[in-house]
Biopython code that builds the backbone (N, CA, C, O; Angstrom):
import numpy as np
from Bio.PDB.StructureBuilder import StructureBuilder

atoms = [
    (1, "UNK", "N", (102.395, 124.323, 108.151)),
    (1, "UNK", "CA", (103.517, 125.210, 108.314)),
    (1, "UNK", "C", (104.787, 124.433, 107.994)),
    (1, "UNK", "O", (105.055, 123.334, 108.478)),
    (2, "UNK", "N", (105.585, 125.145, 107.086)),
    (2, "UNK", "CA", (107.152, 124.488, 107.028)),
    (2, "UNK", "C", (107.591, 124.631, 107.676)),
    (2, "UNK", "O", (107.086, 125.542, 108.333)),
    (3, "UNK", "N", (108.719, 124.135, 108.220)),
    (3, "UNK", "CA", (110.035, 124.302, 109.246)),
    (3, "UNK", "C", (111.265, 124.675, 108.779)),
    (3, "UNK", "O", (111.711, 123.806, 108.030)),
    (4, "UNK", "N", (112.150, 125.808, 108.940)),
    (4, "UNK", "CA", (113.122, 125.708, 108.256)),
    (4, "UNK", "C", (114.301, 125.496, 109.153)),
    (4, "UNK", "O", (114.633, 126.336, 109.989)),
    (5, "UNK", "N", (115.043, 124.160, 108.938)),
    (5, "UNK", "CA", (115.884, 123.724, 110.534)),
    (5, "UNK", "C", (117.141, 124.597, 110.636)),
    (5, "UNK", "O", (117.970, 124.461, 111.536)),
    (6, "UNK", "N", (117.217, 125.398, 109.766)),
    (6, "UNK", "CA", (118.287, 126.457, 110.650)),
    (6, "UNK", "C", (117.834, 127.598, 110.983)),
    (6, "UNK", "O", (118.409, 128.683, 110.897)),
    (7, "UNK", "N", (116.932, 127.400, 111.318)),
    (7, "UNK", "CA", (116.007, 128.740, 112.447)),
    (7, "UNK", "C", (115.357, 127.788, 113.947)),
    (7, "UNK", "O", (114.236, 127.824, 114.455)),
    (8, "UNK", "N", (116.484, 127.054, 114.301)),
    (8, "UNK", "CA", (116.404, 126.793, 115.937)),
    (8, "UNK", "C", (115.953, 127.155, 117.096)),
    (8, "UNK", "O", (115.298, 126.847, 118.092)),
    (9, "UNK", "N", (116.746, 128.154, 116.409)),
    (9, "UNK", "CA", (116.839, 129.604, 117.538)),
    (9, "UNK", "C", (115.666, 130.108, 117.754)),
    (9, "UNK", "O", (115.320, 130.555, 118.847)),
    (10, "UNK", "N", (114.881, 130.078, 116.630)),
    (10, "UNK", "CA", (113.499, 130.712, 116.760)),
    (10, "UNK", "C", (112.519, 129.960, 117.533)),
    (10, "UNK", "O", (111.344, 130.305, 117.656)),
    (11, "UNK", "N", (112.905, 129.193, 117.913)),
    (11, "UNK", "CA", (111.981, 128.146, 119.191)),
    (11, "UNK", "C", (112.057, 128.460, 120.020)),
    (11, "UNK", "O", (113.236, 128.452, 120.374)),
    (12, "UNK", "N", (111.111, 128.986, 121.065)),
    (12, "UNK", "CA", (110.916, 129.391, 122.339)),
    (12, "UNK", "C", (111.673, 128.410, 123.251)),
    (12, "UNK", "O", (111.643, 127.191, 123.082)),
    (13, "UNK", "N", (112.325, 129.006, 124.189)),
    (13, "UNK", "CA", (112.231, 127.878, 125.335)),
    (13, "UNK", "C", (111.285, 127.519, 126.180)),
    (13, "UNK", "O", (111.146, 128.411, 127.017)),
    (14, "UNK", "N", (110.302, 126.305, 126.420)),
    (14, "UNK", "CA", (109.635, 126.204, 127.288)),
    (14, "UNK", "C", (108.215, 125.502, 126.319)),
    (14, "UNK", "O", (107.243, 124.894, 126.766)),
    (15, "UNK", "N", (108.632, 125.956, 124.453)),
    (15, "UNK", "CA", (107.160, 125.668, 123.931)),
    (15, "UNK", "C", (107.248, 124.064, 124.338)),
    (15, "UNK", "O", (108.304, 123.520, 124.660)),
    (16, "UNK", "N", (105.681, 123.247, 124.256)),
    (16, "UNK", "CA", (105.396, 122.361, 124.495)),
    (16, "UNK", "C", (106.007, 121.505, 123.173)),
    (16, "UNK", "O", (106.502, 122.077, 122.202)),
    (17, "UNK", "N", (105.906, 120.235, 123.282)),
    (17, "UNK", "CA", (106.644, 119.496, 121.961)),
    (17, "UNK", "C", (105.413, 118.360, 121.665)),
    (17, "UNK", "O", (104.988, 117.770, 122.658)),
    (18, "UNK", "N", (105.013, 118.135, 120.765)),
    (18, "UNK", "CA", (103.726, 116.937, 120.505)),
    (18, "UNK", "C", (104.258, 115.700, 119.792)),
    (18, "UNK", "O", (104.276, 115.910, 118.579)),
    (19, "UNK", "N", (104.735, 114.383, 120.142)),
    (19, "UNK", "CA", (105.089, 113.346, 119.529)),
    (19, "UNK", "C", (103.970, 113.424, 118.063)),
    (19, "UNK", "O", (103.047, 114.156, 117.705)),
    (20, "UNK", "N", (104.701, 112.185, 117.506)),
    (20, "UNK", "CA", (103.745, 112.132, 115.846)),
    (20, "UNK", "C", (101.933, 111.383, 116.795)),
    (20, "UNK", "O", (100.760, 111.575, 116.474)),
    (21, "UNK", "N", (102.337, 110.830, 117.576)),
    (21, "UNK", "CA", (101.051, 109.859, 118.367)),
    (21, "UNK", "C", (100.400, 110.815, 118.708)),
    (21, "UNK", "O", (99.275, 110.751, 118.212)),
    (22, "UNK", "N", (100.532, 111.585, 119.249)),
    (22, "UNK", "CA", (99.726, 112.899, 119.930)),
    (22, "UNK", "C", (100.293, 113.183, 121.254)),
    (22, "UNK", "O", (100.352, 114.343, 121.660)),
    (23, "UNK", "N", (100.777, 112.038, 122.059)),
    (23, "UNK", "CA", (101.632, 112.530, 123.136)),
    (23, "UNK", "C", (102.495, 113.394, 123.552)),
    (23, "UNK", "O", (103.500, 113.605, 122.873)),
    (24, "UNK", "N", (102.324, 113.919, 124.488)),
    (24, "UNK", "CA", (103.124, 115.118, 124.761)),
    (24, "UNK", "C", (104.946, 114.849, 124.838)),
    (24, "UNK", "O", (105.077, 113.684, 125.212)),
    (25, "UNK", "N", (105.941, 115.302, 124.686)),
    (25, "UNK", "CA", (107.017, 115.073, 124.569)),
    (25, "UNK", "C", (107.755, 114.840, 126.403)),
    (25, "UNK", "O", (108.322, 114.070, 127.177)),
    (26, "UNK", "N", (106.948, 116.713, 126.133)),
    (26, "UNK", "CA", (107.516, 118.015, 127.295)),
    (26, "UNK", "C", (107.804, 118.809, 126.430)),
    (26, "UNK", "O", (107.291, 118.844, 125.311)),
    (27, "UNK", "N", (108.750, 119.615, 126.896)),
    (27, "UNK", "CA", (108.865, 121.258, 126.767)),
    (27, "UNK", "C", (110.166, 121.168, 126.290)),
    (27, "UNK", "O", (110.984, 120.478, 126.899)),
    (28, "UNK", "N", (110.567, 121.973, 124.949)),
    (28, "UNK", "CA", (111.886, 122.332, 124.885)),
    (28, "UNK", "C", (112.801, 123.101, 125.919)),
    (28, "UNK", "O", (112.680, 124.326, 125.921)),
    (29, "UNK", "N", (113.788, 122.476, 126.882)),
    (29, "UNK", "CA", (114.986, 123.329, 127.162)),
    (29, "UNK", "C", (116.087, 123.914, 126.487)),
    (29, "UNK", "O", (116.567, 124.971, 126.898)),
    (30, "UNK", "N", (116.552, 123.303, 125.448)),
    (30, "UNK", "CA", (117.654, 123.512, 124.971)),
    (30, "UNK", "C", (117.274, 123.552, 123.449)),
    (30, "UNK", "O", (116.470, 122.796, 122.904)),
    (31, "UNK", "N", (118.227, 124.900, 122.654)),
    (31, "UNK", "CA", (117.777, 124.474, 121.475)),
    (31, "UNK", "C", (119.332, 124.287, 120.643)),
    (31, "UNK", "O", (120.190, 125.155, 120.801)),
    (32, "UNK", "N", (119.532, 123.361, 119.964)),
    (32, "UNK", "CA", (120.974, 123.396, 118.914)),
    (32, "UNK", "C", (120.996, 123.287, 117.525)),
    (32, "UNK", "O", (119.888, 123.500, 117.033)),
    (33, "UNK", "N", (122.058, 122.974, 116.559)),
    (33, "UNK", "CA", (121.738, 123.189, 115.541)),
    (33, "UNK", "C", (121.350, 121.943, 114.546)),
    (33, "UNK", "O", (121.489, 122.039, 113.326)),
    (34, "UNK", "N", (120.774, 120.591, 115.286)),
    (34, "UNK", "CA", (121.128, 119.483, 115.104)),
    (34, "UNK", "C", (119.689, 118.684, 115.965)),
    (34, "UNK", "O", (118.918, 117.747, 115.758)),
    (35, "UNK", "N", (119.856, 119.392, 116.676)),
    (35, "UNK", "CA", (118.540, 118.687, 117.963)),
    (35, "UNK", "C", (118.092, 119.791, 118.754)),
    (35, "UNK", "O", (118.324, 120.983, 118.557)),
    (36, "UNK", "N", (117.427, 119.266, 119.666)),
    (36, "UNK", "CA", (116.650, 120.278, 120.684)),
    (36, "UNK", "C", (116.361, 118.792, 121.950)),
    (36, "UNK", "O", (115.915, 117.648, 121.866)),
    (37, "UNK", "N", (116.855, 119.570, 122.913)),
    (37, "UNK", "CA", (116.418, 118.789, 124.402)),
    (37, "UNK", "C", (115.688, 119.282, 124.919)),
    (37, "UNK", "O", (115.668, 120.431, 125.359)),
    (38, "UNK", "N", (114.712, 118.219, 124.964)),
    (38, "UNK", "CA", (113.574, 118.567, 125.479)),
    (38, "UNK", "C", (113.235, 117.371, 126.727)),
    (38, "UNK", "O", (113.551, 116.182, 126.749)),
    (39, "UNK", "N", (112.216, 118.463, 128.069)),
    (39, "UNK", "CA", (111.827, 117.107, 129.104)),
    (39, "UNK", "C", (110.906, 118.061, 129.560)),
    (39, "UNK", "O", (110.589, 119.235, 129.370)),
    (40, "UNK", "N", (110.589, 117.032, 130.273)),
    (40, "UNK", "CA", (109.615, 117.713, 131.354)),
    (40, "UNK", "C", (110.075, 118.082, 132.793)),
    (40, "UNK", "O", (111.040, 117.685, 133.446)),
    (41, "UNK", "N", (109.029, 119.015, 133.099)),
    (41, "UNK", "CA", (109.671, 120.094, 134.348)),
    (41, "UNK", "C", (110.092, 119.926, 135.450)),
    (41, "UNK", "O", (109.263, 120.520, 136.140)),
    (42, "UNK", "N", (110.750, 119.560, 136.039)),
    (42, "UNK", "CA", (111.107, 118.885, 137.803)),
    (42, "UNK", "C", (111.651, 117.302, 137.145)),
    (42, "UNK", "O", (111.983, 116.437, 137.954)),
    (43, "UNK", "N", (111.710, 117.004, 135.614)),
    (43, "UNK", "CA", (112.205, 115.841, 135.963)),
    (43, "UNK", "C", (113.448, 115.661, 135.020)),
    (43, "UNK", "O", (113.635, 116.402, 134.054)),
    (44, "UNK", "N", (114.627, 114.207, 135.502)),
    (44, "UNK", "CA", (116.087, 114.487, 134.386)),
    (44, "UNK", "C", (115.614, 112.938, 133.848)),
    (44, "UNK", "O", (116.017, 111.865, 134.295)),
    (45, "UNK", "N", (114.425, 113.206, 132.515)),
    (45, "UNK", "CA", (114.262, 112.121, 131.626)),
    (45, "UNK", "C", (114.292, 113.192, 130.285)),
    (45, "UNK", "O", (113.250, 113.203, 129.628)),
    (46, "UNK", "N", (115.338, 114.043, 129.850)),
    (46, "UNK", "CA", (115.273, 114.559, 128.669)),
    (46, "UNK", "C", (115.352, 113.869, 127.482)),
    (46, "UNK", "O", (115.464, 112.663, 127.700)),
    (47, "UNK", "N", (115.341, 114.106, 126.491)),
    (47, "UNK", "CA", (115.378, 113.369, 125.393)),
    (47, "UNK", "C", (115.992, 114.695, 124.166)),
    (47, "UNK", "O", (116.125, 115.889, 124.435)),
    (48, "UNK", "N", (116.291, 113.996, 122.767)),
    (48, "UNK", "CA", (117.348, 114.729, 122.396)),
    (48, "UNK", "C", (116.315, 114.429, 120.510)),
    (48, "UNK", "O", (116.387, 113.435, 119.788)),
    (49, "UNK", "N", (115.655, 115.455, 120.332)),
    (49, "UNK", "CA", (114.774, 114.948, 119.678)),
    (49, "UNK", "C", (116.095, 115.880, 117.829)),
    (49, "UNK", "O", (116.830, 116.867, 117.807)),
    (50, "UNK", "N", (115.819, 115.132, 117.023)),
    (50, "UNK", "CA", (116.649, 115.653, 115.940)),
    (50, "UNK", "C", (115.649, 116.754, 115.312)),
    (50, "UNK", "O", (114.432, 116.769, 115.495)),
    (51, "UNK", "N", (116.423, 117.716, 114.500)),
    (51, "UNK", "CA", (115.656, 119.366, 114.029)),
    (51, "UNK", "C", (115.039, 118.071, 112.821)),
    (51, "UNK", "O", (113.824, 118.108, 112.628)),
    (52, "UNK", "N", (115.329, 117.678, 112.543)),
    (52, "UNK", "CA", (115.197, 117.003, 111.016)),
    (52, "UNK", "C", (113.240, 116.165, 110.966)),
    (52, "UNK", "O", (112.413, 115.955, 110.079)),
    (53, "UNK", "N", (113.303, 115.970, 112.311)),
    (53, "UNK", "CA", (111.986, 115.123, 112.899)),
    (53, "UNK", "C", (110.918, 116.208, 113.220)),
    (53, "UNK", "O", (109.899, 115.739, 113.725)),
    (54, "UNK", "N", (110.932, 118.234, 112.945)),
    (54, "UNK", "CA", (110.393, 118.931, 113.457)),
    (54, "UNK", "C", (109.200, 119.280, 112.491)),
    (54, "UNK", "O", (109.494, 119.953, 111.503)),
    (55, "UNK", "N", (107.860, 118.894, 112.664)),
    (55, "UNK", "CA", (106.994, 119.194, 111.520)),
    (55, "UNK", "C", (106.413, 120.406, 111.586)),
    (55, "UNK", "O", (105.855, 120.731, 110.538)),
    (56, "UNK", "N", (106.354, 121.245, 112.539)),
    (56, "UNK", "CA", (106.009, 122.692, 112.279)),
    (56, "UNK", "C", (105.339, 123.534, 114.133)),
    (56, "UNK", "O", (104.966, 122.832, 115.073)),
    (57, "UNK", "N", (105.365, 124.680, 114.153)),
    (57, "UNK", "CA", (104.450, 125.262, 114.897)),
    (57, "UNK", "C", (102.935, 125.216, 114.641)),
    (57, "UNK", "O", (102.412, 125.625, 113.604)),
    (58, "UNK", "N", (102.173, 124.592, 115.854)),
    (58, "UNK", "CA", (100.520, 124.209, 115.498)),
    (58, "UNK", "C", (99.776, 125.038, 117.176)),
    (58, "UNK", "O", (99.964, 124.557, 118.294)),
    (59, "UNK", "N", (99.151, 126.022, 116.959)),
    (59, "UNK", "CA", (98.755, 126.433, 117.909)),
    (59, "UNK", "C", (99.531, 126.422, 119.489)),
    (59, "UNK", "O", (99.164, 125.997, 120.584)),
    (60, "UNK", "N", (100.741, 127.090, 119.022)),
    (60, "UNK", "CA", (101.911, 127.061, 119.997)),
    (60, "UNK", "C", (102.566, 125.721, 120.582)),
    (60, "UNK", "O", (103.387, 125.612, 121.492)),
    (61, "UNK", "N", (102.115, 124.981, 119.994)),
    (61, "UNK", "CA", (102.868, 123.537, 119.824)),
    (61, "UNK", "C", (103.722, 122.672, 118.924)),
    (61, "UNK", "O", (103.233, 122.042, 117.987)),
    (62, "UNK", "N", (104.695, 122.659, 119.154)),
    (62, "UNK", "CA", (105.920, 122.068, 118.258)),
    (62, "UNK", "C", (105.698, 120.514, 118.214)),
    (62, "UNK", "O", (105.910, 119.791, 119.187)),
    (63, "UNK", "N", (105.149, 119.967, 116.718)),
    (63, "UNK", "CA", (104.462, 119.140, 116.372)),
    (63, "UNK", "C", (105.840, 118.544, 116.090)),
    (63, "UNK", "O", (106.750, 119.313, 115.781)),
    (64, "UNK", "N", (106.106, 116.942, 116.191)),
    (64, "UNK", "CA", (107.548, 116.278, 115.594)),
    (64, "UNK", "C", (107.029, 115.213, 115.060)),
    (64, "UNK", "O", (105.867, 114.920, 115.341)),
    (65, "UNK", "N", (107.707, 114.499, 114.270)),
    (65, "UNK", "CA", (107.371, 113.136, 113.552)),
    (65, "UNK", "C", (108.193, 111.750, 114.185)),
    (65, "UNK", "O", (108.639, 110.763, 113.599)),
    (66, "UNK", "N", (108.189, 112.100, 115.549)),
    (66, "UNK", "CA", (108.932, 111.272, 116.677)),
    (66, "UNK", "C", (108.450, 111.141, 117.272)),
    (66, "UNK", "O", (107.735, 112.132, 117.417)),
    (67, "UNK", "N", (108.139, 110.051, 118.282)),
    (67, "UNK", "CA", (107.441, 109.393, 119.669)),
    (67, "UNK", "C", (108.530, 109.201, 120.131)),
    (67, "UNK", "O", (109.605, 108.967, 119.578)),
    (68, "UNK", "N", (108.156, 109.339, 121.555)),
    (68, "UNK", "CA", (109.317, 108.769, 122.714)),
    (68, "UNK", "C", (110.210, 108.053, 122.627)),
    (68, "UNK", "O", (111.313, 108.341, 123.091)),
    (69, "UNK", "N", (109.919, 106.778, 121.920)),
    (69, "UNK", "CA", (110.320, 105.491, 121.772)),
    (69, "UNK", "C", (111.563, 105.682, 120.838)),
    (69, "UNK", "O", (112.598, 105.024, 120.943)),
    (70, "UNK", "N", (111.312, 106.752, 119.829)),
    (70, "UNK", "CA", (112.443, 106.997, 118.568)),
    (70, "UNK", "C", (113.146, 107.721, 118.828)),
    (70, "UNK", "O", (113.961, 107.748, 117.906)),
    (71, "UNK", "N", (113.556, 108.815, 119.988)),
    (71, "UNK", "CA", (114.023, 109.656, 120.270)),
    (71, "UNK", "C", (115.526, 108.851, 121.042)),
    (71, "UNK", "O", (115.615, 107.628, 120.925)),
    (72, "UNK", "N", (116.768, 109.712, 121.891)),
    (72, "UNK", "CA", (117.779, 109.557, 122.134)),
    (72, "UNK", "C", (117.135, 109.949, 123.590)),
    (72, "UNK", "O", (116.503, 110.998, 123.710)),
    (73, "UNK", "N", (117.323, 109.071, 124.668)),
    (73, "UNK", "CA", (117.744, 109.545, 125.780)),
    (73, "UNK", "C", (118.395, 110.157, 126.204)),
    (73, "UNK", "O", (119.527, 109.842, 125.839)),
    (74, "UNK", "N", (118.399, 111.459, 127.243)),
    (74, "UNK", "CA", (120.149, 111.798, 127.895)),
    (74, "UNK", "C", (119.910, 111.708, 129.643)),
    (74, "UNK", "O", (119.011, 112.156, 130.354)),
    (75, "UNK", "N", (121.000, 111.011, 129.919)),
    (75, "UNK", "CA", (120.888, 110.409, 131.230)),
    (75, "UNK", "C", (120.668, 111.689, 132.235)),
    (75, "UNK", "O", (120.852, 112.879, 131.982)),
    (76, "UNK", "N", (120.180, 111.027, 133.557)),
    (76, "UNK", "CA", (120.065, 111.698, 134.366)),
    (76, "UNK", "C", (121.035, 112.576, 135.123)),
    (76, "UNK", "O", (120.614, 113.495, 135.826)),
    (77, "UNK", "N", (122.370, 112.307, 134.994)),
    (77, "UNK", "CA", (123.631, 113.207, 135.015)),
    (77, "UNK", "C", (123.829, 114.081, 134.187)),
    (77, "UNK", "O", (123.954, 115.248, 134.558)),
    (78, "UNK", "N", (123.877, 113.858, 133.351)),
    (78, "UNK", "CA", (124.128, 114.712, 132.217)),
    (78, "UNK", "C", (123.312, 115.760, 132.397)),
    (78, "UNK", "O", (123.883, 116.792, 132.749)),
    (79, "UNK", "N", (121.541, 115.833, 132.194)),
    (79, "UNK", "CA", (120.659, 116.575, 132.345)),
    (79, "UNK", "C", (120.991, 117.584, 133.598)),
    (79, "UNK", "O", (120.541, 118.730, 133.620)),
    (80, "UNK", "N", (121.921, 116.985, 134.762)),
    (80, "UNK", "CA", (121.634, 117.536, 136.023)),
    (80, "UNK", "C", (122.836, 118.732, 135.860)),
    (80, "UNK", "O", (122.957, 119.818, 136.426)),
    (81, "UNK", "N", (123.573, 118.129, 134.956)),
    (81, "UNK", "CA", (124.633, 118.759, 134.788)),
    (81, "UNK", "C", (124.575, 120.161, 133.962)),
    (81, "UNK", "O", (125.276, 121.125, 134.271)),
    (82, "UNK", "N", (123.726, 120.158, 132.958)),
    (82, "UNK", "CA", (123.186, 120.996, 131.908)),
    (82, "UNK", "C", (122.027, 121.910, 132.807)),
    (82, "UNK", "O", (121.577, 122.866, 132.175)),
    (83, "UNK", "N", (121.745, 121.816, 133.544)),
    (83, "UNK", "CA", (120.625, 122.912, 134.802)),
    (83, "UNK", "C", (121.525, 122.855, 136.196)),
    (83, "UNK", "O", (121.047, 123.082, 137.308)),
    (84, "UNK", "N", (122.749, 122.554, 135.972)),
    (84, "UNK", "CA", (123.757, 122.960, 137.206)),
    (84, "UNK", "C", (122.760, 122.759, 138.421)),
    (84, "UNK", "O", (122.336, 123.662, 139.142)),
    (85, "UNK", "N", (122.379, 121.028, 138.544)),
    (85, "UNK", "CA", (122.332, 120.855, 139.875)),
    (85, "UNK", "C", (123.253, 119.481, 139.860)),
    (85, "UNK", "O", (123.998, 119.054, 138.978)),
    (86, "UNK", "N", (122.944, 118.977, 141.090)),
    (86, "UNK", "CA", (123.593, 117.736, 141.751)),
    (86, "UNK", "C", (122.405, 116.869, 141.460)),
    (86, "UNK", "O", (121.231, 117.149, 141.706)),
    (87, "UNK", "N", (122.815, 115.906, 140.967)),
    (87, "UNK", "CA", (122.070, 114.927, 140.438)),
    (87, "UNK", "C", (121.388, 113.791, 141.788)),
    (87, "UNK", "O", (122.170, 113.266, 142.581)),
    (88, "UNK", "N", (120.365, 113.625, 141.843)),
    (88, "UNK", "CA", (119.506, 112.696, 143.145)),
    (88, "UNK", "C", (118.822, 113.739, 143.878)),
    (88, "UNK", "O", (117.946, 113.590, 144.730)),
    (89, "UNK", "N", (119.264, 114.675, 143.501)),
    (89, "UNK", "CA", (118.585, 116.480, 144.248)),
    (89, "UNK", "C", (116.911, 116.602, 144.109)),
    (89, "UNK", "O", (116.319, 117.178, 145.021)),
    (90, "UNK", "N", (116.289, 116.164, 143.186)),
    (90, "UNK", "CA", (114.815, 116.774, 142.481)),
    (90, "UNK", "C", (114.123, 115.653, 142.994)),
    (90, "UNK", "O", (112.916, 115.528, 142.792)),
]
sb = StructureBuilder()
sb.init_structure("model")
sb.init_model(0)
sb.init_chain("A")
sb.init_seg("    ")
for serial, (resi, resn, name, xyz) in enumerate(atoms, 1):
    if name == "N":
        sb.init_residue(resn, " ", resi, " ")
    sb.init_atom(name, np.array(xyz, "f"), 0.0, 1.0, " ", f" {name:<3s}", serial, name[0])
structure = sb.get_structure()
């Protein structure tokens, strides 16, 4: 499947995300026109994966050509800030 990166929008919130390794990412929260933040559920270790790294929809899984390791962190404030809680809360 191609990707066409200005159809963002068309990403579910919540689909699962698959590093290039096979590892799971987490789940997209956020989608933009540039990246997509994605983490996992109850926790503020998001990551800020680029549209450019997105290799396609694969059996409801958003396959990327990124591992953990290559991705952008976004701190645990920030994240807490973007789901309007108080950060040390979860």
């Amino acid at each position: 499947m191609t990707y066409d990166p200005h159809g963002t929008q068309d990403i579910p919130i919540g689909t699962p995300v698959i590093g290039f390794d096979g590892s799971e990412l987490g789940e997209v929260r956020e989608s933009h026109p540039h990246y997509l933040l994605v983490g996992r559920k109850g926790q503020h270790d998001d990551l800020e994966v680029p549209v450019h790294a997105i290799i396609g929809l694969v059996d409801g899984k958003l396959q990327v050509s990124v591992n953990r390791e290559a991705v952008s962190s976004v701190d645990n404030e920030e994240t807490a800030h973007r789901l309007n809680e108080e950060p040390g809360t979860n």
